[in-house]
DSSP file (Angstrom, degrees, kcal/mol; ACC not computed):
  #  RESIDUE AA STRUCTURE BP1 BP2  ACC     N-H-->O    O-->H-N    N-H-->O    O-->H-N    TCO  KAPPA ALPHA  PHI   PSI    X-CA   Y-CA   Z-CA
    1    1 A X              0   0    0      0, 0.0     2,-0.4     0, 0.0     0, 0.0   0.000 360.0 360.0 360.0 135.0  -13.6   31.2   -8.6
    2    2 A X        -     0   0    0      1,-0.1     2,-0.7     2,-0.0     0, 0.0  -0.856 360.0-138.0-100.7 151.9  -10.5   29.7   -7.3
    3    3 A X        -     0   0    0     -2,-0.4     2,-0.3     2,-0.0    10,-0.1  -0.722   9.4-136.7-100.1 118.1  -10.5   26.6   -5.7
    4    4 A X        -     0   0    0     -2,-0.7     2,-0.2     1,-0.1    -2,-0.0  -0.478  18.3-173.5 -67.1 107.1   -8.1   26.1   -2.2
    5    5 A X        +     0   0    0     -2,-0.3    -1,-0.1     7,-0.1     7,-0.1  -0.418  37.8 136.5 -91.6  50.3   -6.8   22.9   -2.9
    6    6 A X        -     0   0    0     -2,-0.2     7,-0.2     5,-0.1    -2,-0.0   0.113  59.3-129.0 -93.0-161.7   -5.4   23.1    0.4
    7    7 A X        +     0   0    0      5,-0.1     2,-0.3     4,-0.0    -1,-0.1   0.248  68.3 112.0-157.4  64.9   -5.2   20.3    3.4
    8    8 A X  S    S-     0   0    0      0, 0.0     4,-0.4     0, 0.0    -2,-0.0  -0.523  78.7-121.0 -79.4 154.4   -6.6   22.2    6.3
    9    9 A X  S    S+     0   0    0     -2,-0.3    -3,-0.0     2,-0.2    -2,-0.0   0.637 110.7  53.6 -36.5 -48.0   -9.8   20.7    7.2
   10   10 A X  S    S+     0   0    0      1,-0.2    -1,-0.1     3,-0.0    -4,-0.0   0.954 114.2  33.9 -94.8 -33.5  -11.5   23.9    6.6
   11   11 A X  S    S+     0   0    0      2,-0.0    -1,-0.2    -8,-0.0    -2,-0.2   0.791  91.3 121.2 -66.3 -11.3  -10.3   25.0    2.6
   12   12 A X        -     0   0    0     -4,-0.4     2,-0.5     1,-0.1    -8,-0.1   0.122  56.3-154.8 -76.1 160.4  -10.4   21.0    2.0
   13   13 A X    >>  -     0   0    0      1,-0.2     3,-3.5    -7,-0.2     4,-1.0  -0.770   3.3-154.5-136.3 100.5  -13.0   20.7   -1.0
   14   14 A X  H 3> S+     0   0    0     -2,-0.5     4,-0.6     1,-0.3    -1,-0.2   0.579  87.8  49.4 -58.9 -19.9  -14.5   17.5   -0.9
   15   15 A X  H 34 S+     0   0    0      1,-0.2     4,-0.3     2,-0.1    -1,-0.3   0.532 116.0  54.7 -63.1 -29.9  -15.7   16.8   -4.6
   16   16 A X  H <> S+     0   0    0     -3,-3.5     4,-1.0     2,-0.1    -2,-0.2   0.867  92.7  67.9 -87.8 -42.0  -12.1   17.9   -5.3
   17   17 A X  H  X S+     0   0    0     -4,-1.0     4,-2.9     2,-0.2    -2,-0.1   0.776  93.2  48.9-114.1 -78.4  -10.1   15.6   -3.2
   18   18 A X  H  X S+     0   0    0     -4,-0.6     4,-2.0     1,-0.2     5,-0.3   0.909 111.9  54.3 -66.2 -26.8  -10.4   12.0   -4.6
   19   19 A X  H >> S+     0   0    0     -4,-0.3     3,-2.5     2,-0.2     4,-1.2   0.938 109.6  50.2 -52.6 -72.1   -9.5   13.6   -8.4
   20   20 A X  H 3X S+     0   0    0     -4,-1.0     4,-0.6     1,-0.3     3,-0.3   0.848 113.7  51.1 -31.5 -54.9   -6.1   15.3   -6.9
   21   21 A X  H 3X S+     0   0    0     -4,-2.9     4,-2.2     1,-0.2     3,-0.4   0.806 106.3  39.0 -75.9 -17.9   -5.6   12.3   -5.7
   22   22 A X  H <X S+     0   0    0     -3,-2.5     4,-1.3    -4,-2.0     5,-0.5   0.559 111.2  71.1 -91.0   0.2   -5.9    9.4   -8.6
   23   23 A X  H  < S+     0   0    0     -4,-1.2     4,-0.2    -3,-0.3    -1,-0.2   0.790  94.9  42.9 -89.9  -5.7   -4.2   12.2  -10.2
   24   24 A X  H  X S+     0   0    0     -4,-0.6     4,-0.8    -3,-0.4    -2,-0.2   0.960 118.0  55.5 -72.1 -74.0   -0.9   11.4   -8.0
   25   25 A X  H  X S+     0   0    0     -4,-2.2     4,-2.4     1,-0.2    -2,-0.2   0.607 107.7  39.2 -41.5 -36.8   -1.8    7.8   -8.9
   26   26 A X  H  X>S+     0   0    0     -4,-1.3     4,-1.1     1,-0.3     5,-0.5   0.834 113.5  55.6-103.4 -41.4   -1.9    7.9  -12.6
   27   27 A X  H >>5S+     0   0    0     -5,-0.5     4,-3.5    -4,-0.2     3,-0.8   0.962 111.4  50.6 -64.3 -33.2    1.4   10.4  -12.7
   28   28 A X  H 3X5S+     0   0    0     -4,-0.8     4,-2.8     1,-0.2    -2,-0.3   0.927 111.3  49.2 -75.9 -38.0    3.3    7.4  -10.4
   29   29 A X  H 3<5S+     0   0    0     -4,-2.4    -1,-0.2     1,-0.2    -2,-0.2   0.220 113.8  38.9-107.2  32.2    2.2    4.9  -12.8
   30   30 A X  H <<5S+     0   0    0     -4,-1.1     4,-0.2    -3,-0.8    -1,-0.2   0.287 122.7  45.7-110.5 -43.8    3.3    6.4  -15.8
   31   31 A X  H  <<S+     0   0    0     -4,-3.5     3,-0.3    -5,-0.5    -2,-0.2   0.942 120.1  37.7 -57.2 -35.0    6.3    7.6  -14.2
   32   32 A X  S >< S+     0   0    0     -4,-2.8     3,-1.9     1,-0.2    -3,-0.2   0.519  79.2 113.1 -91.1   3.8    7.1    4.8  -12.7
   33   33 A X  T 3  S+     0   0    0      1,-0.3    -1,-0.2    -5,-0.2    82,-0.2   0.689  74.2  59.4 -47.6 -40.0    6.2    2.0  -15.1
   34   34 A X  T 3  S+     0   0    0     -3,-0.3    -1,-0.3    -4,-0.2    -2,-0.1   0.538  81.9 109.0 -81.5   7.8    9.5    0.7  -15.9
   35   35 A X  S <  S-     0   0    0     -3,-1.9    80,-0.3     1,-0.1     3,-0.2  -0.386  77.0-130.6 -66.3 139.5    9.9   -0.1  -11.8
   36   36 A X  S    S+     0   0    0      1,-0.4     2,-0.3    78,-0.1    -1,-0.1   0.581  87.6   3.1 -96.5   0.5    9.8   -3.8  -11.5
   37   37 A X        -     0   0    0     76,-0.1    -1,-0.4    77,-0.0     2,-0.3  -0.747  68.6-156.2-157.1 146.1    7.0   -3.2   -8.4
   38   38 A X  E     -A  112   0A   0     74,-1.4    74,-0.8    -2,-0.3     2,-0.4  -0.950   9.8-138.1-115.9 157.5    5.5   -0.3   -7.1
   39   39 A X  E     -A  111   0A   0     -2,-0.3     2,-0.7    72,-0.2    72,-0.2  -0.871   6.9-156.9-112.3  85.4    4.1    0.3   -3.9
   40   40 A X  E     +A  110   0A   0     70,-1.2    70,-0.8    -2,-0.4     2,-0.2  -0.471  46.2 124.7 -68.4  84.6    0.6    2.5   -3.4
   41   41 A X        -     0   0    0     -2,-0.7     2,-0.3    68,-0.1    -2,-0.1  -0.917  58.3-106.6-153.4 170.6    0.7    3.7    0.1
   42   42 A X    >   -     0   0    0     -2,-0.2     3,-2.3     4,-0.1    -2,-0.0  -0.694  38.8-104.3 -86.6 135.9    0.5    7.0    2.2
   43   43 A X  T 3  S+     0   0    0     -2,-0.3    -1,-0.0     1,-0.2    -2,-0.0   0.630 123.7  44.4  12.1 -70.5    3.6    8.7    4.0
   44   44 A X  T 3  S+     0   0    0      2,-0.0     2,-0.3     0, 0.0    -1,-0.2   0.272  97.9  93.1 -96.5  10.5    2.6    7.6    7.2
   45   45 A X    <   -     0   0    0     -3,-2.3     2,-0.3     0, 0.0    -4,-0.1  -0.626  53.7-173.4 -95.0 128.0    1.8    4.0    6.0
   46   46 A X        -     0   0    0     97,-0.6     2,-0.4    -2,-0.3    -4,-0.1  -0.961  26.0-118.2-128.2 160.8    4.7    1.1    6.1
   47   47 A X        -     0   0    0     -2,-0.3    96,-0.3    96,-0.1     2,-0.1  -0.855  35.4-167.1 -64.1 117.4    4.9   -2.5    4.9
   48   48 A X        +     0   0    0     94,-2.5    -2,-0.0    -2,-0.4    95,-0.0  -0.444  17.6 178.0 -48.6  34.7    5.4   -4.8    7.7
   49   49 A X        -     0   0    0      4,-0.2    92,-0.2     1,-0.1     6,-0.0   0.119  37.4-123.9 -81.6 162.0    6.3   -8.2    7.6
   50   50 A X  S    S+     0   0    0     90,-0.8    -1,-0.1     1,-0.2    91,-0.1   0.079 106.5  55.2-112.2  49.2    6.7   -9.9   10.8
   51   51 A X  S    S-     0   0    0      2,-0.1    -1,-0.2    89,-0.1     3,-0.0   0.535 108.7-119.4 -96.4 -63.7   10.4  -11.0   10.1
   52   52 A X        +     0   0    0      1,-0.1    -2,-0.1     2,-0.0    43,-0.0   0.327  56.2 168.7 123.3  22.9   11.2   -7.8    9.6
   53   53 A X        -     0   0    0      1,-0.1     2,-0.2     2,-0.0    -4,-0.2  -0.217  42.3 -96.7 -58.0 169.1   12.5   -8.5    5.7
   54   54 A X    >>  -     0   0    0      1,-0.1     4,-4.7    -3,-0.0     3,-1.1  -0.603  33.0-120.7 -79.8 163.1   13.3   -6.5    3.1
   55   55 A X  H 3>>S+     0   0    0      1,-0.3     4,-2.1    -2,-0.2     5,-0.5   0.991 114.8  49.3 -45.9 -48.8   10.3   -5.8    0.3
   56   56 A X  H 3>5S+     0   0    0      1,-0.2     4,-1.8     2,-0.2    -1,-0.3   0.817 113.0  44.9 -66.5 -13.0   12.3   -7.2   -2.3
   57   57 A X  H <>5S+     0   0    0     -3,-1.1     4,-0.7     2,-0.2     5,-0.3   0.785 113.7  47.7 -85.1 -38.6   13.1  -10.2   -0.4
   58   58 A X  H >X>S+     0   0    0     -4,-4.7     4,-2.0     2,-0.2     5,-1.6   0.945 115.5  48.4 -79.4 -67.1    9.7  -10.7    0.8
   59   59 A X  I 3<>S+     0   0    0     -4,-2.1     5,-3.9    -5,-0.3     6,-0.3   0.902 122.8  26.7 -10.8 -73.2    8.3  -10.1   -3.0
   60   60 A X  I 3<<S+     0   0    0     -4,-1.8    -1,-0.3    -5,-0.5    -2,-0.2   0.225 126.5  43.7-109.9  34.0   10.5  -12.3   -4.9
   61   61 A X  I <<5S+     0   0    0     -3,-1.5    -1,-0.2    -4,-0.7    -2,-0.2   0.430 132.6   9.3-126.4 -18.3   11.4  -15.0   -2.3
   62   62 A X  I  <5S+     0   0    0     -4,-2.0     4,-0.2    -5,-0.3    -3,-0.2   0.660 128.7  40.9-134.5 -51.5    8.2  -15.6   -0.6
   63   63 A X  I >><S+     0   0    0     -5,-1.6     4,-1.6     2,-0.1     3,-1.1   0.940 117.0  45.1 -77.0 -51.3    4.8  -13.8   -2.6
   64   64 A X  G >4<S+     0   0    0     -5,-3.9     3,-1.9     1,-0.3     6,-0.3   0.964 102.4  56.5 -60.8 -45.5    6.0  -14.7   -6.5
   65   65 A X  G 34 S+     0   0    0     -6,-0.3    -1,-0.3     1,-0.2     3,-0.2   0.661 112.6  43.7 -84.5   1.0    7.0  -17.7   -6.3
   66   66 A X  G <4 S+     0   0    0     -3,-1.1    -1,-0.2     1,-0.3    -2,-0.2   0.506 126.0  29.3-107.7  -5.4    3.4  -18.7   -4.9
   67   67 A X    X<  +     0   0    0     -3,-1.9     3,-0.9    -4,-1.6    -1,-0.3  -0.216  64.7 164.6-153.8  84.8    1.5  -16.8   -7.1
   68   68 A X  T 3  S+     0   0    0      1,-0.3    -3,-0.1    -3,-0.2    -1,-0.1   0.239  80.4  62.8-106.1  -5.8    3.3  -16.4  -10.4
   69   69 A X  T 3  S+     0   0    0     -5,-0.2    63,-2.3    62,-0.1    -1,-0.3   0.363  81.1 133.6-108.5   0.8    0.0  -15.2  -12.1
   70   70 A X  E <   +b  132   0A   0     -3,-0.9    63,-0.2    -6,-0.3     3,-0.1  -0.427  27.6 168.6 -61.9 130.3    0.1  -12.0   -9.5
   71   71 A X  E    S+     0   0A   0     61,-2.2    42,-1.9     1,-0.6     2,-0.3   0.672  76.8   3.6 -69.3 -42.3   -0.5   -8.1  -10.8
   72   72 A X  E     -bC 133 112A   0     60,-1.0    62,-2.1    40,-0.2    -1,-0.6  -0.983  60.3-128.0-151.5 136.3   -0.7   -7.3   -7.5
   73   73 A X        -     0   0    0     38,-1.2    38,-0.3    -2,-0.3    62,-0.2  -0.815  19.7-149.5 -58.4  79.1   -0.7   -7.7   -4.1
   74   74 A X        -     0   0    0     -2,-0.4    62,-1.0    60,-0.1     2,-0.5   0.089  18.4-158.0 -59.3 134.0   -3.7   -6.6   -1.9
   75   75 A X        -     0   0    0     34,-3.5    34,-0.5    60,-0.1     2,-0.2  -0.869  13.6-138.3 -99.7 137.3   -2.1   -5.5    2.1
   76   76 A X        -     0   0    0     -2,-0.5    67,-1.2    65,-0.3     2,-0.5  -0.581  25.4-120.0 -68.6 166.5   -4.7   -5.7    4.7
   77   77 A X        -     0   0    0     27,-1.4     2,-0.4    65,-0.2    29,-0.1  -0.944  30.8-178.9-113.1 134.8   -4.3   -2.8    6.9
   78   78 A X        -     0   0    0     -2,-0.5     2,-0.8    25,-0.2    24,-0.1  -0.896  26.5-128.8-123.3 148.6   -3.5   -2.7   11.0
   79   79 A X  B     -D  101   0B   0     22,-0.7    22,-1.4    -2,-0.4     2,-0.8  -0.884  14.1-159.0-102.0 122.6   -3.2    0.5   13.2
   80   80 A X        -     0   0    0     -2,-0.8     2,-1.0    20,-0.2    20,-0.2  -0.836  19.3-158.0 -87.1 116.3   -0.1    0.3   15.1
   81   81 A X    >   -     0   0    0     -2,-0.8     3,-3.7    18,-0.4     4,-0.1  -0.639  18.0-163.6 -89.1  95.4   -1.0    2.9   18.0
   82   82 A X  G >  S+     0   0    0     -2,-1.0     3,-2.7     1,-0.3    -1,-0.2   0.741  83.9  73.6 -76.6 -14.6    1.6    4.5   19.9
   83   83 A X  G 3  S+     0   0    0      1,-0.2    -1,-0.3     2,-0.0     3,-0.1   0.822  91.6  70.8 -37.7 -28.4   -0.4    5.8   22.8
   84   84 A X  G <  S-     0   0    0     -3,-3.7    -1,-0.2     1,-0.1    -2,-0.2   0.639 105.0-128.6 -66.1  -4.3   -0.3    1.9   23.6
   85   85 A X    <   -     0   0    0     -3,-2.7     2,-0.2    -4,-0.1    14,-0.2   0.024  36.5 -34.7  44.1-174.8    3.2    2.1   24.4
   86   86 A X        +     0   0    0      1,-0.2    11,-0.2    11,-0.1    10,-0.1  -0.327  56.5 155.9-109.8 132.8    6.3    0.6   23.7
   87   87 A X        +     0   0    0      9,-1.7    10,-0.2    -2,-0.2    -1,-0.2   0.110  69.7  33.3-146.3  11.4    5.5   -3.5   23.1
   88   88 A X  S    S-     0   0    0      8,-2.4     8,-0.3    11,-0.1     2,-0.2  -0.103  90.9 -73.8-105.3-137.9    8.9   -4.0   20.8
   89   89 A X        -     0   0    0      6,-3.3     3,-0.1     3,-0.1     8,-0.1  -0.700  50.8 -88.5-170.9 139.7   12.4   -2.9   20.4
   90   90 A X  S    S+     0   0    0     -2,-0.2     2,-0.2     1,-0.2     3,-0.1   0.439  73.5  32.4 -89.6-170.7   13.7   -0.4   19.4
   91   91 A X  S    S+     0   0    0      0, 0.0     5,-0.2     0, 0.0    -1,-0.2  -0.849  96.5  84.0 -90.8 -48.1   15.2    2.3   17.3
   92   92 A X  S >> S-     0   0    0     -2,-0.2     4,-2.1    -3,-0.1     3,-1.7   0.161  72.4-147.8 -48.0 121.1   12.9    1.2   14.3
   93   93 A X  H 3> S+     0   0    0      1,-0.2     4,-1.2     2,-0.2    -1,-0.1   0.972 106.6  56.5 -42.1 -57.4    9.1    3.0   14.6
   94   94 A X  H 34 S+     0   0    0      1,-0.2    -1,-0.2     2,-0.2    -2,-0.1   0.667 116.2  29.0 -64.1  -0.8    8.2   -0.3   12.9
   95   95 A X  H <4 S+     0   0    0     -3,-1.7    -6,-3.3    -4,-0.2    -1,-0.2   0.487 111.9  63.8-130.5 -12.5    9.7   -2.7   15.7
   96   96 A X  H  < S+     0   0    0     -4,-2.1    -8,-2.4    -8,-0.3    -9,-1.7   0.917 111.5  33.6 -66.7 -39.6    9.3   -0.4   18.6
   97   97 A X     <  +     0   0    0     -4,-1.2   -11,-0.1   -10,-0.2    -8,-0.1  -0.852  63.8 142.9-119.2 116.5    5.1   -0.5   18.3
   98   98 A X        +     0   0    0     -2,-0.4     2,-0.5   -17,-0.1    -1,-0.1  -0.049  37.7  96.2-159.8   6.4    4.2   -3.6   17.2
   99   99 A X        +     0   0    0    -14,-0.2   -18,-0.4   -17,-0.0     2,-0.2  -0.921  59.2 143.6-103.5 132.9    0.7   -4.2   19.4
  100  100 A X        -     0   0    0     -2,-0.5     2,-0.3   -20,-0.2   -20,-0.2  -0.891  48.6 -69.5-151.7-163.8   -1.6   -3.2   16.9
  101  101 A X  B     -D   79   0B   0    -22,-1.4   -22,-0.7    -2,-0.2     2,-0.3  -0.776  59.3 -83.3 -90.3 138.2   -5.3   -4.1   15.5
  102  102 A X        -     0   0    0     -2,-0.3   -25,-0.1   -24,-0.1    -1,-0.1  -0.043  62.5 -82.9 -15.4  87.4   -6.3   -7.0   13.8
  103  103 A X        -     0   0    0     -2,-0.3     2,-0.4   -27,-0.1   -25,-0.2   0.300  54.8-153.4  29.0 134.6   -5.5   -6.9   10.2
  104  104 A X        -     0   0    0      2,-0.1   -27,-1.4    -3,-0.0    -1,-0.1  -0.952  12.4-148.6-159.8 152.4   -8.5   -4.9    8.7
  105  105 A X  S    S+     0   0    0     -2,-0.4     3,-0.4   -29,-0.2     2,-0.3   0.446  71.2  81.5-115.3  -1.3   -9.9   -5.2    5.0
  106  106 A X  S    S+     0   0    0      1,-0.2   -29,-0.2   -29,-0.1    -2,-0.1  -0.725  95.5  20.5-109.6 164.7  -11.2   -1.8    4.3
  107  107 A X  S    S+     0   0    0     -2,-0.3    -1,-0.2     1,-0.1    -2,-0.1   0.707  89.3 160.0  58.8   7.2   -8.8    0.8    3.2
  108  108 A X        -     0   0    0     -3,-0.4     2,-0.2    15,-0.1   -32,-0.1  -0.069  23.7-150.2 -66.3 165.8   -6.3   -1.7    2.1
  109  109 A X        -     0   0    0    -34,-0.5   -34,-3.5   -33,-0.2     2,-0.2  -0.624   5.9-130.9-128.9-169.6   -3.5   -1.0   -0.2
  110  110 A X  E     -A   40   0A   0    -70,-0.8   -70,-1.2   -36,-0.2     2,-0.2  -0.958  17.8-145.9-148.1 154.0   -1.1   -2.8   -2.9
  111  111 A X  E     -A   39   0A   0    -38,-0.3   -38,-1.2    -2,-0.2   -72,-0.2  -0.894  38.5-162.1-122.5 122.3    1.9   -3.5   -4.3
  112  112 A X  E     -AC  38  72A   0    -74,-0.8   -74,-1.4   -40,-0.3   -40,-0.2  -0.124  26.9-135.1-108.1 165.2    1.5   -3.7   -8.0
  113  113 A X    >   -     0   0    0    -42,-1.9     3,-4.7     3,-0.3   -76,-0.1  -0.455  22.5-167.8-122.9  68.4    3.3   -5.1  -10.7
  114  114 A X  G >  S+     0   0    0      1,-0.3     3,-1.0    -2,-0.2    -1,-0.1   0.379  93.1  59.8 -43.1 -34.5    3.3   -2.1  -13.6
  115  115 A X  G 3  S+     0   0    0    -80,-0.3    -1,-0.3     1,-0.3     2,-0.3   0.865 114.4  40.1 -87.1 -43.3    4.6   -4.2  -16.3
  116  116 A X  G <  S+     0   0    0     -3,-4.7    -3,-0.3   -45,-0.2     2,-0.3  -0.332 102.4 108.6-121.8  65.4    0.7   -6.8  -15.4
  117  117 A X    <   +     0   0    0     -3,-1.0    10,-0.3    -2,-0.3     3,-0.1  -0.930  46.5 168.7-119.8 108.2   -1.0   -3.9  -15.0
  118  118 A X  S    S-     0   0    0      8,-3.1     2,-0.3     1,-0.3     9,-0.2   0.955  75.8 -11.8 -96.2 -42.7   -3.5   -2.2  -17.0
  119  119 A X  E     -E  126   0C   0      7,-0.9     7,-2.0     2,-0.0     2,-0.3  -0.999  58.5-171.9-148.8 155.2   -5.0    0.6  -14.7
  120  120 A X  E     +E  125   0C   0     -2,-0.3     2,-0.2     5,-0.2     5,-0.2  -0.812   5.1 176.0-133.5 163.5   -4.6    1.4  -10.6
  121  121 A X  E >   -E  124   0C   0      3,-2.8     3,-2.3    -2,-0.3   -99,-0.1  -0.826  54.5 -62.5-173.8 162.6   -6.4    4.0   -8.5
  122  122 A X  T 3  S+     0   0    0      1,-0.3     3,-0.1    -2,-0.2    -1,-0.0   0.436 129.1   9.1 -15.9 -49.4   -6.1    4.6   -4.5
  123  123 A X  T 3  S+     0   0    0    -14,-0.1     2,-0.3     1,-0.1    -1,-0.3   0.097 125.4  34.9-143.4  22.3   -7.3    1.5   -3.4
  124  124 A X  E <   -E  121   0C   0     -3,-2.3    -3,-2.8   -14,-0.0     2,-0.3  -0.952  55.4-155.4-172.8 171.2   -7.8   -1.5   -6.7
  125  125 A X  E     -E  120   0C   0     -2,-0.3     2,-0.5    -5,-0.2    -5,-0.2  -0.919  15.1-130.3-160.3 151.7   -5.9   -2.0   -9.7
  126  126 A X  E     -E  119   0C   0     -7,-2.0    -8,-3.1    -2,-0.3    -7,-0.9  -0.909  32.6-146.1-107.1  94.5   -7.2   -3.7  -13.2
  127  127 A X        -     0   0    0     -2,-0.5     2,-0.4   -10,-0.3   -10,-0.2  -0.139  22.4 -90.0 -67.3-175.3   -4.6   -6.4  -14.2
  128  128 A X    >   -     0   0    0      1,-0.2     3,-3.0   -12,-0.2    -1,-0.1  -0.686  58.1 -72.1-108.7 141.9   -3.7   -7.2  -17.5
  129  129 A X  T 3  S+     0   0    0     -2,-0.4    -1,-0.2     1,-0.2     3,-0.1  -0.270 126.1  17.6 -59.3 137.2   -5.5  -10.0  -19.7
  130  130 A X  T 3  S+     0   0    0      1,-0.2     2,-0.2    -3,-0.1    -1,-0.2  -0.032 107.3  82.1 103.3 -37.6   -4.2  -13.2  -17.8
  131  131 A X    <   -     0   0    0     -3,-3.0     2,-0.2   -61,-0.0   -61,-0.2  -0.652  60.3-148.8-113.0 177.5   -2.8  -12.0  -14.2
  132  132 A X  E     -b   70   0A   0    -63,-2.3   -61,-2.2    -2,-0.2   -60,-1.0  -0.983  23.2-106.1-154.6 147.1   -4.9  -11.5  -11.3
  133  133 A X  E     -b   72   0A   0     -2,-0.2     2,-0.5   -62,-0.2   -60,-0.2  -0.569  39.8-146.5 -75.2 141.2   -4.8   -9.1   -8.1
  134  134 A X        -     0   0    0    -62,-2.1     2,-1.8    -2,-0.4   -60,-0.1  -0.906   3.6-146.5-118.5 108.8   -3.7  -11.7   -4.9
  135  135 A X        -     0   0    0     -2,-0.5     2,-0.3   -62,-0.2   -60,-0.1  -0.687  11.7-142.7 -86.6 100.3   -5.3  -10.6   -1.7
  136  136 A X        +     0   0    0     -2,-1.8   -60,-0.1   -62,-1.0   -73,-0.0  -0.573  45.0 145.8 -66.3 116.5   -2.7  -11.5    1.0
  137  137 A X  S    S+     0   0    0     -2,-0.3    -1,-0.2   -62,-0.1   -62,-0.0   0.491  70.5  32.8-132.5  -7.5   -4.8  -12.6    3.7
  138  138 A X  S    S+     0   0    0      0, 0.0    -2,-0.1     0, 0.0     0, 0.0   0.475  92.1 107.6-114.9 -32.5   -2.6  -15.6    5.4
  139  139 A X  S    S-     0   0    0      1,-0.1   -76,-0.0   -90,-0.0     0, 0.0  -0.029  84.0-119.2 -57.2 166.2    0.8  -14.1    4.7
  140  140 A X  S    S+     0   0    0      2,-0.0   -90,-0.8     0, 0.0     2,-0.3   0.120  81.3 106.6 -90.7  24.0    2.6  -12.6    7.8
  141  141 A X        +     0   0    0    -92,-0.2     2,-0.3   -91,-0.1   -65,-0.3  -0.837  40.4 166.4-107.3 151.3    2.5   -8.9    6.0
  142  142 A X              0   0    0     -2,-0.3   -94,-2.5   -67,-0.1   -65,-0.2  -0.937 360.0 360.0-127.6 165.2    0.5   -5.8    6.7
  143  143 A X              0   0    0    -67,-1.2   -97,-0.6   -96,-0.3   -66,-0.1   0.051 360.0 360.0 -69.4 360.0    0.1   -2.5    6.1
């Protein structure tokens, strides 16, 4: 039998789905392993800080130096919706849309640190004897 590994709704094969996917995971974090952080997120998913930093600035200027024992960094997730209209400014997607939902703890994502890492999948990551995943919950970042 072959299986339609497609991503219509209707071939989609649900037993099939989450495998395909940690199998994305495991190929980024063996390619990417030498990366000093990588970032676990979907397409249509951005980082957000509400300065508008860059990652690396926000990373090693603001998140390391307060938790120096970090593997990882857990994002909370928000929906920015654009049906709400325009509540920024523009040209950026990410500054134009900026009314969104309260921070949300399910579905969250990371950026991990491969090198105090031992194993990741979609949505948790295993640290390395010593470091610990840091669940950003005060910081001014989302997802």
């Amino acid at each position: 039998m072959i299986l339609d590994r497609g991503f219509e709704s209707t071939n989609w094969q649900s037993e099939q789905s989450p495998h395909d996917k940690q199998v994305a995971v495991y190929s980024c974090q063996t390619y990417l392993q030498g990366y000093e952080f990588v970032a676990v997120i979907d397409f249509d998913e951005f980082i957000v800080h509400d300065k508008f930093m860059s990652y690396m600035t926000m990373l090693k200027s603001e998140l390391l130096p307060s938790y120096q024992q970090a593997a990882a960094f857990t994002l909370n997730v928000s929906f920015f919706i654009t049906d709400w209209g325009v509540s920024g400014v523009e040209p950026l997607l990410t500054s134009k849309y900026i009314q969104g939902t309260t921070p949300r703890f399910e579905r969250y994502k990371y950026i991990y640190i491969p090198k105090r890492t031992q194993s990741i999948n979609t949505h948790e990551i295993q640290p390395k004897k010593g470091y610990k995943r840091i669940l950003v919950r005060t910081h001014n970042v989302v997802l």
